[in-house]
N, C-alpha and C positions, 0 to 999 in steps of 0.2 A: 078775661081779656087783659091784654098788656100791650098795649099802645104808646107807646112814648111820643109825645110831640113838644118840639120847643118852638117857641114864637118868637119872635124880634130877640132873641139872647145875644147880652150884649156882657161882656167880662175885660176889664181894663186893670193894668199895671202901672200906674203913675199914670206917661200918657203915653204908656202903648196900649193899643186897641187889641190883647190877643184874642177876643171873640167878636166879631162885627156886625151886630145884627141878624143874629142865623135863623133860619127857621129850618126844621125838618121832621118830617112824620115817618116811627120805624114801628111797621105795622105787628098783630100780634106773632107774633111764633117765626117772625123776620130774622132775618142775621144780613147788618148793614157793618159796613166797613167804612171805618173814617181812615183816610190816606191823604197823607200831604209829605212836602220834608220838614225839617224838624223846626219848629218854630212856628208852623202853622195854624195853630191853634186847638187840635184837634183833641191832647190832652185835657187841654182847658175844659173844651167842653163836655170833653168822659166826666171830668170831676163837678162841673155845675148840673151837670145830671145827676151826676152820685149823691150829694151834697157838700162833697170835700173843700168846694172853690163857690161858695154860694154866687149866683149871678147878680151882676150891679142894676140890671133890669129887665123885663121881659119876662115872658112865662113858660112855663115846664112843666107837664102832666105826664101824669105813670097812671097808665087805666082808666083813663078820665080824671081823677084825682090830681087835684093842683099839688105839688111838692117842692115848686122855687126855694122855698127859705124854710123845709121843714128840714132836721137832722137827717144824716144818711141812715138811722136803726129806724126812722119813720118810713122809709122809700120800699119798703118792699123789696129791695136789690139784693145781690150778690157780686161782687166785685176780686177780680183776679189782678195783682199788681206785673210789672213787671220783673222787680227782685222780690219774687216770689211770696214775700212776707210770712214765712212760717215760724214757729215758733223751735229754735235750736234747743229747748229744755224739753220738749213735750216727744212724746212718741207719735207716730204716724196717724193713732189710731185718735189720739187727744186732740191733734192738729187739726181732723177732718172733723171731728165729734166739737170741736171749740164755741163754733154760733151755732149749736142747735143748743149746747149748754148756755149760753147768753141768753137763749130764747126761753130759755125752761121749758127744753124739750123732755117727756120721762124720756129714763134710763132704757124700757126693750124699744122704744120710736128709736131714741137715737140707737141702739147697737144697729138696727135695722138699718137705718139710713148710711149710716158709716160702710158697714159692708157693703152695700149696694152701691155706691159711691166708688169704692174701692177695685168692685168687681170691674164697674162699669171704666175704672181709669186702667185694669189691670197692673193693680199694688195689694191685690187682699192676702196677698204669702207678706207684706214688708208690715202691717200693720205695730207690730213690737217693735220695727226700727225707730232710730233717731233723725235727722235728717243728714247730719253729719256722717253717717254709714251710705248714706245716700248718692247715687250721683246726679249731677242739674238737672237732666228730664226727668228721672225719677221724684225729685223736690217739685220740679213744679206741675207733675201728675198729681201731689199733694195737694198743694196748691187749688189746682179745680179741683178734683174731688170735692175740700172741704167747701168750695163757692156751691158747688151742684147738690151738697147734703141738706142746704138748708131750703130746698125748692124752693128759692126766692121767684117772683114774675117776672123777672127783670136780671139779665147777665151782662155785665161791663168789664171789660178786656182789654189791659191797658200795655201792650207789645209783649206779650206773656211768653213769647220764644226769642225774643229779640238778643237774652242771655245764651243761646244754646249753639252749637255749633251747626254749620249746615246741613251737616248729614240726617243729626238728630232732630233740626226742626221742620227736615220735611219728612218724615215720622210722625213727629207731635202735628202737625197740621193735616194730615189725614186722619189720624187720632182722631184730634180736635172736632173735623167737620163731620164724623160718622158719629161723635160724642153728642154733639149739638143737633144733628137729624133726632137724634134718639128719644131727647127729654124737649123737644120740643118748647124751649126756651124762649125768649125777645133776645137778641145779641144784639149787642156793639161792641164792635172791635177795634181797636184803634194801633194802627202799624205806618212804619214808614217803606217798609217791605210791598212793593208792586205785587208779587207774585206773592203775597200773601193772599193779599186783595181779591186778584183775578181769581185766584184757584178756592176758595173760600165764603164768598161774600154771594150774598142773593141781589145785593144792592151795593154798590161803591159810592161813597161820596166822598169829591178830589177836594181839598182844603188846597187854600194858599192866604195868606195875611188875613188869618181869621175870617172867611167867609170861605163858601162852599161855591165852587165853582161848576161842578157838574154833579147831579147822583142821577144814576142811571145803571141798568144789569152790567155786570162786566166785560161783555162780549162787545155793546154799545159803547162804553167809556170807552174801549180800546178801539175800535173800530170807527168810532164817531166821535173824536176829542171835541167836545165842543169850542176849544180855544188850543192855541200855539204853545199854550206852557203845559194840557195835559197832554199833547201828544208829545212835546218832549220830554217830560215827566213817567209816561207809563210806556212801556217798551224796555226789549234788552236784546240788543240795541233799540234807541228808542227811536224816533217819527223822525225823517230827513225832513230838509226845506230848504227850499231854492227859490232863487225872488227874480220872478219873469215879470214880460211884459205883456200885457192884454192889445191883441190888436186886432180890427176886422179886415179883413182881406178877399175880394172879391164875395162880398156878403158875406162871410164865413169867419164867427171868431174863433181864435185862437190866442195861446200864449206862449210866447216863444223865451227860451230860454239861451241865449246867447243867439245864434242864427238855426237852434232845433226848433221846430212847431208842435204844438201837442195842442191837438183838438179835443176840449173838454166833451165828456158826455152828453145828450141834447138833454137832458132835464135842468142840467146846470146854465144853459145859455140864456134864459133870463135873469138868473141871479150874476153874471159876467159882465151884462151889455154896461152895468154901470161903470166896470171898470175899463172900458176904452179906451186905452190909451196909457192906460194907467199901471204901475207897477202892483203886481199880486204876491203873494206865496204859495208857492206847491208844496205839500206835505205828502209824504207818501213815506208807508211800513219799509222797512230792508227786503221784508219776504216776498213786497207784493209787487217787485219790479221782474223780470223779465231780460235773464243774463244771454246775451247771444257772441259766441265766436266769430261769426263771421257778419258783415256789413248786412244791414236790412234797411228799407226806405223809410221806413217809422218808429226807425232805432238811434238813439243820441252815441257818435265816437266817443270814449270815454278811458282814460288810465287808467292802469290799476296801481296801487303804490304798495298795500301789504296784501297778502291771504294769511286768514289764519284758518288751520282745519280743526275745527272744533266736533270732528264725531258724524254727528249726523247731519251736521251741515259747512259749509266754505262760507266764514265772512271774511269780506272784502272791503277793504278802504280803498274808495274809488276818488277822484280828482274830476269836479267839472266846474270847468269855468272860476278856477278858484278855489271853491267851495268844496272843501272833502263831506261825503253821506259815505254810509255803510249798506253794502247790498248783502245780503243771503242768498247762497246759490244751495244745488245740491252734490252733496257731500264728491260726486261724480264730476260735475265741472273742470275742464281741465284748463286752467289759467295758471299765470306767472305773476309775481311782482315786474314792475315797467313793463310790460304789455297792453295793448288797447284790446276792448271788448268793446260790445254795442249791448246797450240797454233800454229797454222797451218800459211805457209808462202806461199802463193798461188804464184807460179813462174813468171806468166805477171804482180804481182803488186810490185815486188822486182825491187829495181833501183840500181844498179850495181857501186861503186865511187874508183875511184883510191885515196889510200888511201893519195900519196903522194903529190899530184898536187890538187886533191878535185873536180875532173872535173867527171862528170857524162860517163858512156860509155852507147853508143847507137848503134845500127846497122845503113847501111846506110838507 
């Protein structure tokens, strides 16, 4: 078993706070993904897990075993940076063979592990190179390899594509996740890459100013921001929002958004009635609006100001009220820059946000 759990972890810089009190449980043979932008603390806490950045308080078990303030060669881990950290004198084969030699692994264990390693990153034809013969995904195919020879309990990933170009790291990221189904590892990941996260991760946890604002499956995080900042955060394009008003009308609430009405879902109408009168925010996906050519009675008039046709689908910079959102059409849609459409706000895909706190409302 290999459970990592941190309680109250608290890590400070002078007096910035870049860890705030976190707590998080990443269960055995999990792959949890720390995502935030950059400065959110998330590195911080790969490395007070590691031992690299020891925590100024609070506690952190691997396996049950307490390891706050032991060395990182005590922690059982294996750790991937993300400049690669290999060694430019050694050969392919010394790089990946390196901590099982620190461990006083014998000579046929490690030949064993190294190729196995090798096999499993498919590098065992490069094993006599250098890494300087190398190119970046190849180096940091290395790179894992040698974290995955030493069977550590525990794998920490610290933006390990974040060097590589696009094409190549969505390569290495199915790599990666077919690597990590395989040896059945503890993972944390830590990326500033959304679609790292989403395509990746069996759990997300979204970082902002050193706390953890949501963890939850990816499908939930994206679908269910629990706050204003992760549904503009995770998306590409990311979550629209438009700030209506709540009002009841012939018993019946609704939120209108300039003189449009949009009648929220009825599970939502007791978490509403509070706002009466009162200004909300609408959040809603690009994809999950509803683009119409012609006038409908439950459709907001709307500009259009750019399309761009990106393939397999038409985004659109729309204009309402002000306010420019991005809608997603399909790739067929037949629309203009300055033309009006009508757009449709399907009520289970509207996400409801107080406007002053930022926090998401949900039913129970």
């Amino acid at each position: 078993m290999a459970e990592i759990k941190c309680e109250n972890v608290v890590k400070t810089f002078g007096k910035v706070r870049a860890v705030d009190n976190v707590s998080l449980t990443v269960h055995d043979q999990e792959f949890v993904v720390l995502l935030g932008p950059s400065g959110c603390g998330k590195t911080t806490l790969l490395r007070a897990i590691a031992g690299l950045g020891l925590a100024d308080s609070g506690r952190i078990t691997i396996g049950g075993r307490e390891v706050t303030y032991l060395p990182p060669k005590d922690r059982k881990i294996s750790m991937v940076f993300q400049s690669y950290a290999i060694f430019p004198h050694m050969s392919v084969y010394d790089n990946i063979a390196f901590g099982l030699k620190m461990r006083k692994v014998d000579s046929a264990e490690t030949e064993r592990r190294v190729r196995s390693a090798a096999e499993l990153l498919h590098i065992e034809t490069m094993l006599d190179r250098y890494p300087s013969q190398m190119s970046g995904g190849q180096r940091q195919r290395v790179a894992v390899a040698r974290a995955i020879a030493v069977q550590a309990e525990v794998l920490l990933m610290d933006e390990p594509l974040s060097n590589l170009d696009a094409l190549l790291r969505l390569e290495m990221r199915a790599e990666l996740k077919r690597l990590l189904a395989e040896i059945n590892s503890t993972t944390i990941y830590v990326t500033h890459d959304q679609v790292e996260a989403l395509s990746m991760g069996d759990r997300i946890a979204v970082m902002r100013d050193g706390a953890i604002l949501q963890i939850d499956t990816p499908t939930r995080v994206y679908d269910m921001p629990a706050d204003q900042f992760i549904g503009g955060f995770i998306g590409t394009p990311p979550m629209n929002f438009l700030v209506g008003e709540v009002r009841r009308e012939n018993g019946q609430l609704k939120t209108y958004i300039g003189d449009f009405a949009l009648t929220p879902a009825p599970v939502m109408t007791p978490l509403l009635n509070a706002y009466d009168g009162k200004p909300i925010v609408v959040g809603i996906r690009p994809e999950n609006m509803d683009a119409l050519n012609t006038p409908a009675e439950d459709a907001l008039k709307v500009r259009v100001l750019v399309v761009e046709p990106l393939g397999s689908q038409n985004l659109l910079t729309i204009q309402v009220h002000g306010d420019v959102i991005k809608v997603s059409t399909h790739p067929d849609f037949n629309v203009a820059a300055d033309s009006d459409i009508w757009l449709r706000f399907p009520a289970d895909k509207i996400r409801w946000i107080d406007r002053d706190s930022g926090r998401a409302l949900y039913p129970e």
